[in-house]
N, C-alpha and C positions, 0 to 999 in steps of 0.2 A: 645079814652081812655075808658076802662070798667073801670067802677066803680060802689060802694055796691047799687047801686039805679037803676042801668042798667036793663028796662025787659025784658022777655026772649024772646019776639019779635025783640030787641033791637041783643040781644046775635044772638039769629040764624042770623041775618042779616050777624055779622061778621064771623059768621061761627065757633063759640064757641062750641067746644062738651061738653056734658053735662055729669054728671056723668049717668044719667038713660039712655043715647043712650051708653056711654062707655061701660057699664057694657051688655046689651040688646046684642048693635048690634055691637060690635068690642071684648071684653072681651067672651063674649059668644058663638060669633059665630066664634070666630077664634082660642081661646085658647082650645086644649081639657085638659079637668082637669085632663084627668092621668097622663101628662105631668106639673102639679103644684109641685108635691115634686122637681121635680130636682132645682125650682127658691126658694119656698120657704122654702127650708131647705138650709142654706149658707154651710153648709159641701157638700151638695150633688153639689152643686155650685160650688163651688173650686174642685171639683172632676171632673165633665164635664168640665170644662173652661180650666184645667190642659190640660186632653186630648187633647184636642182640638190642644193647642199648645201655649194657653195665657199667659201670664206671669200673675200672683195671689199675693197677700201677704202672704209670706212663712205662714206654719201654724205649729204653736208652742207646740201648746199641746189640748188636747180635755178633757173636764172633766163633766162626763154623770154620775156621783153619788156623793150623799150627803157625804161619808166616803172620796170619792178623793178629794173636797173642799183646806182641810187644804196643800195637795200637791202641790197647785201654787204657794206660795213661793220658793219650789224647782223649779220647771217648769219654772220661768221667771228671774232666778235669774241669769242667763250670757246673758240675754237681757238686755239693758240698757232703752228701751222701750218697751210697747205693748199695743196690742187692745181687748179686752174682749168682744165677741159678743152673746147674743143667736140665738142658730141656726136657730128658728122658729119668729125673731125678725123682727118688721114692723114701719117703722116712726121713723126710728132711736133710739127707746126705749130698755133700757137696754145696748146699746153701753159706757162703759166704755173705756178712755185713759188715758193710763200713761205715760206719757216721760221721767220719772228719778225718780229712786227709789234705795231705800237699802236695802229691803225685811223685813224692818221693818214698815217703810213708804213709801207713794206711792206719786209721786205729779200728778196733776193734768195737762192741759193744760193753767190753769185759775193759777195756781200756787197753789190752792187752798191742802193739804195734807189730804190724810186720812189713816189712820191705817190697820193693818194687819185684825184686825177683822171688819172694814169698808169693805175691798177688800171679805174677806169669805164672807158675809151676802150680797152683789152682787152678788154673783156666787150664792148662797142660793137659792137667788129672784128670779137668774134666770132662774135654776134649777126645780122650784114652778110653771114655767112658768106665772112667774107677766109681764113680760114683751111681752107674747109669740105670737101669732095669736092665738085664741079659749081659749087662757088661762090653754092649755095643757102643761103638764112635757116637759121639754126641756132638751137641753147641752147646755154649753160654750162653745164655741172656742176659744183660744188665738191665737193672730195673733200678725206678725210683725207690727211695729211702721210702716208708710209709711213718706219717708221724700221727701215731695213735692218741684218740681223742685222752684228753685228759681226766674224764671219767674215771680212768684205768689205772690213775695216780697208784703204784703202791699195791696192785693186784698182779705186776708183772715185772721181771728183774732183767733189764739189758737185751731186751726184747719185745717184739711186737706181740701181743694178745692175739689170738687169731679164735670165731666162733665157728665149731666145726657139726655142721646139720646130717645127717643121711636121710636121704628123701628117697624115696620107694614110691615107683607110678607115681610119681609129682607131690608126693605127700610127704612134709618134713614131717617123719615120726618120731625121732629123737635127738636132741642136742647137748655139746658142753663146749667150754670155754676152755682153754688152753693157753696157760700161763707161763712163760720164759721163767729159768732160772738158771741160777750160776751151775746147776749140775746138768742143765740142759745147752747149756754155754749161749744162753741168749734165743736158743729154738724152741719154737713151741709144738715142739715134738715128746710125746708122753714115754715111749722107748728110753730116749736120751736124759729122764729126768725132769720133766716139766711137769707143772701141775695140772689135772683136768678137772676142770668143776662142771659137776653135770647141771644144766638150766631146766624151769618148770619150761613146760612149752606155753603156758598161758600168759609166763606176766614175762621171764626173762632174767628171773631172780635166782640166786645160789641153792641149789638144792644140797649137793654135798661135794669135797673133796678129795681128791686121791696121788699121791704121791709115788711111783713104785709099787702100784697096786694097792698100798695102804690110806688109810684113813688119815687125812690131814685136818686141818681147820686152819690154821693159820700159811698164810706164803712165807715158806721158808726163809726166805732170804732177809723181804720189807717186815715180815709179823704183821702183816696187816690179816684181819678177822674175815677169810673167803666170805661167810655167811652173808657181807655188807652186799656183797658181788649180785649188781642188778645192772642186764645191757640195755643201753638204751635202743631208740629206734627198733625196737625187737617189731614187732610185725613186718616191717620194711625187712630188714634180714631174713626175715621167712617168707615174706614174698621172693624174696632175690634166692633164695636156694632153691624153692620150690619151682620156680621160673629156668632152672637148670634143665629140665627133665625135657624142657621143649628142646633147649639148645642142644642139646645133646643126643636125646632119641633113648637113653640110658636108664633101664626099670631102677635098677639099684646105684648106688652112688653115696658120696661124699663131696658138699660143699663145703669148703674153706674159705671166710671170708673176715673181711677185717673190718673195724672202724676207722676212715682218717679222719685227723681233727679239721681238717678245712672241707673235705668232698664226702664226709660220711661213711656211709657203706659201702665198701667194694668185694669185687670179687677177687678171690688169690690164688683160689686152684679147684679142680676137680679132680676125682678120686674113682675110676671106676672099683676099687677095691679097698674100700675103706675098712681100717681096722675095727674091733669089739671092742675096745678099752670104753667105749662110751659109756657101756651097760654097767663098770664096773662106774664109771663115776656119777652114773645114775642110781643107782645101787637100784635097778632093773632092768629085765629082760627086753629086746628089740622084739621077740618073737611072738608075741601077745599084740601087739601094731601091727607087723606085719601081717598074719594073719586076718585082722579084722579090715585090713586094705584088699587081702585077696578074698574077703567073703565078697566082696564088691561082684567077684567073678567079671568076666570080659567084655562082656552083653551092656555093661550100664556106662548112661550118657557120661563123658569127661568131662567132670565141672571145672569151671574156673581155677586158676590161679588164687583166687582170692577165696573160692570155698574150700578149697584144699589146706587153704593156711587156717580158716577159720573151724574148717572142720578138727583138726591136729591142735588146735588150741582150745580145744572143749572136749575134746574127747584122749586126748594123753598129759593131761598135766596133775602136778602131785595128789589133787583129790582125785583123780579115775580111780576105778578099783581093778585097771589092768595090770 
């Protein structure tokens, strides 16, 4: 068990990456930064990932000036939902949802309403870039609503599920699931309150949960029993994150991706800087994988997509004795 008292003699033991070795010696030395606009901008994102041949959340409208603002009401008014994003937006901030509205009022996931000039002075915010990376002028994106498979009945509270992979040189090494809640306000962002369930890599099934860093079992909100928590399509998922590394050029990363109930699997963002929370809802180390990716050394043939996925599903899942 890692817990807030664990030292870091303690951490390396189990093979905990840290943020200062993340950033040093995986972020740094693998990621080149001319290759960051295409993750951290979500327009450029859906732009690659399109190509590519991913399936994406239709995208609705772009609004890149203060004058275009008041035009979302036109824009979203034959959507019955949607998702308001800034482009340059990190940690889930600035993600506004709507699920049903009359382009007078807007509701919320939480049920909660806010008004038309609530909905402008969002797009304002995040325009101002309040919500941005660097605190730079941004855009909005409107995006379609994602209406998640019903698999997910009861594992996730006024919010979309979202499966979050980090793939290294094309190798998804380790995953979890991230579950909406009323203290996450409907984001399944683990910062804000969301629950993270770490997944085997072999089958796609609940390994364990974690709330606020702690130990959970049940979803707070539904009391439904994480443990039931099995994604389906899981290899199709880890082909689609593992398939990131081309799109991108990016040694290390974070794919976020979601299931819809009518299109399946899609892609929702890429992360040249994804957080460690994963490790604690794995309750193990990233750094015992990575490692065993860079014995590879630089010299050997790039297999497949498909061995890369097959490889990480035989060689990291809960019986390894990594």
């Amino acid at each position: 068990m890692i817990g807030y008292f664990t030292s870091p003699f303690q951490l390396a033991g189990k093979g905990i990456l840290g943020m200062n070795k993340r950033n040093h010696s995986y972020i740094g030395r693998y990621n080149d930064r001319s290759k960051y606009p295409l993750v951290d901008n979500k327009l450029k994102t859906k732009i690659i990932a399109e190509k590519a041949g991913c399936i994406i959340p239709e995208l609705i409208g772009v609004i890149s000036s203060q004058y275009q603002v008041r035009k979302i009401h036109d824009i979203v008014k034959n959507w019955p939902g949607f998702v308001i994003k800034p482009a340059h937006g990190s940690g889930g901030k600035g993600i506004l949802v709507i699920n049903k509205h009359d382009c007078n009022s807007y509701q919320k996931p939480s049920g909660s309403i806010i008004n038309k000039e609530d909905l402008e002075r969002h797009i304002s915010n995040a325009l101002a870039g309040l919500f941005s990376l660097g605190g730079k002028n941004d855009v909005a994106i409107v995006e379609s609503l994602i209406q998640f498979d019903d698999c997910f009945d009861g594992f996730s509270h006024e919010g979309v599920p979202d499966v979050r992979v980090i793939v290294f040189k094309g190798f998804p090494v380790m995953s979890m699931m991230r579950l909406s809640t009323t203290a996450s306000d409907g984001k399944a962002n683990l910062h804000q309150g969301a629950v993270g369930v770490g997944l085997d890599m072999a089958t796609g099934k609940a390994v364990k949960g974690v709330q606020f860093g702690q130990p959970v079992t049940q979803h707070p909100d539904t009391k439904r029993n994480l443990s039931e928590l099995c994604v389906p399509h899981w290899k199709k998922l880890l082909l689609l994150a593992s398939s990131a590394w081309e799109m991108t050029g990016l040694g290390y990363m974070g794919t976020d991706m979601v299931l819809d109930k009518t299109q399946g699997p899609m892609v929702l963002e890429l992360n040249a800087r994804p957080g460690l929370a994963i490790q604690i809802a794995n309750g193990a180390g990233l750094l015992p994988r990575l490692k065993k990716i860079e014995a590879f050394g630089e010299q050997y043939q790039i297999p497949s997509v498909e061995e890369r996925v097959d490889y990480c599903m035989n060689h990291f899942n809960v019986d390894s004795k990594l």
